[in-house]
N, C-alpha and C positions, 0 to 999 in steps of 0.2 A: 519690556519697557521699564527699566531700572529710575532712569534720572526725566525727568520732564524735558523735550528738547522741542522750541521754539523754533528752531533752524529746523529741523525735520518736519512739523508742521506747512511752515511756509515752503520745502520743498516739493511739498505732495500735492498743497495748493499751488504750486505755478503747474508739475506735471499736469494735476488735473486740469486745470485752463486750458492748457495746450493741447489736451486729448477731447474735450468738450470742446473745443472749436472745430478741431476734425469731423467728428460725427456732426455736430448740430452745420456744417457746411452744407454735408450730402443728404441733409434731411432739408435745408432753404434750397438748394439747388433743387430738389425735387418739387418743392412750392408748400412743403408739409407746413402744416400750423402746430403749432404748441401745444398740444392737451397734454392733460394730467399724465395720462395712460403714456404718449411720448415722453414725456421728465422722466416719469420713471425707467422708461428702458434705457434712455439716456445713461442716465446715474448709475446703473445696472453695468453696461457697457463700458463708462469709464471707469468705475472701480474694480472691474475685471482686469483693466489693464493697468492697475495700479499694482492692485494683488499679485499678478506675471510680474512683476517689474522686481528685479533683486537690488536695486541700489539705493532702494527706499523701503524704511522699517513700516510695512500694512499696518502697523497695529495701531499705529496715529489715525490711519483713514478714516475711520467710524467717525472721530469727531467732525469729519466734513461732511457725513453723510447724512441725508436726514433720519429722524428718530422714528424709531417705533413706537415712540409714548406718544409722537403725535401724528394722526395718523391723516395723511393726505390722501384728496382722493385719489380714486384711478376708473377713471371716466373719458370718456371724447369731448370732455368741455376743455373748449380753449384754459389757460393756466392762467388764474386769476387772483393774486394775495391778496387783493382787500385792502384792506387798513393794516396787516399784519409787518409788524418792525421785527418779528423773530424768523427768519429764511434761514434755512439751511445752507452752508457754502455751498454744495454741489448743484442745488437748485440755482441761487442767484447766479452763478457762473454761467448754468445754462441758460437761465434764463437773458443775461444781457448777450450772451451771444447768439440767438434768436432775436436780439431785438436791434445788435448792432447796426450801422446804418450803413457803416464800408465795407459790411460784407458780402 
């Protein structure tokens, strides 16, 4: 990763959108809920298929992933931010499409 590229960024985030609405479909079709423990296989899931993907530099994806400095749970409690204004992209991605209302 030589030059900082904005455009690569934003194309890892739409991929990732579009691979996060696949999974999180067949996870509301089955009636699943949200917990912690789900986001994360989620996340898991979709930046496997980021990493597979040769058209797109992985080394940008970290920054949409959530951190290891902060560490969320992984529990069976439904997925709850809080008051929290700092979400990881990959989270908030999953998380509005689990909440979506046309899906």
């Amino acid at each position: 990763m030589e030059d900082f590229s904005w455009a690569e960024i934003n194309a890892i985030r739409s991929r990732l959108k579009l691979i996060i609405d696949d999974i999180v479909l067949e996870h509301r079709v089955a009636g699943d809920i949200l917990t912690w423990n789900l986001m994360h296989e989620i996340e898991e899931k979709a930046f496997e298929h980021i990493k597979a993907s040769r058209d797109l530099d992985a080394s940008y994806a970290g920054m949409l992933k959530s951190s290891r400095l902060r560490v969320y749970k992984r529990t069976d409690d439904p997925v709850d931010f809080g008051e929290s204004n700092a979400i990881p992209t990959a989270f908030m991605l999953i998380h509005q499409a689990f909440t979506r209302v046309d899906a």
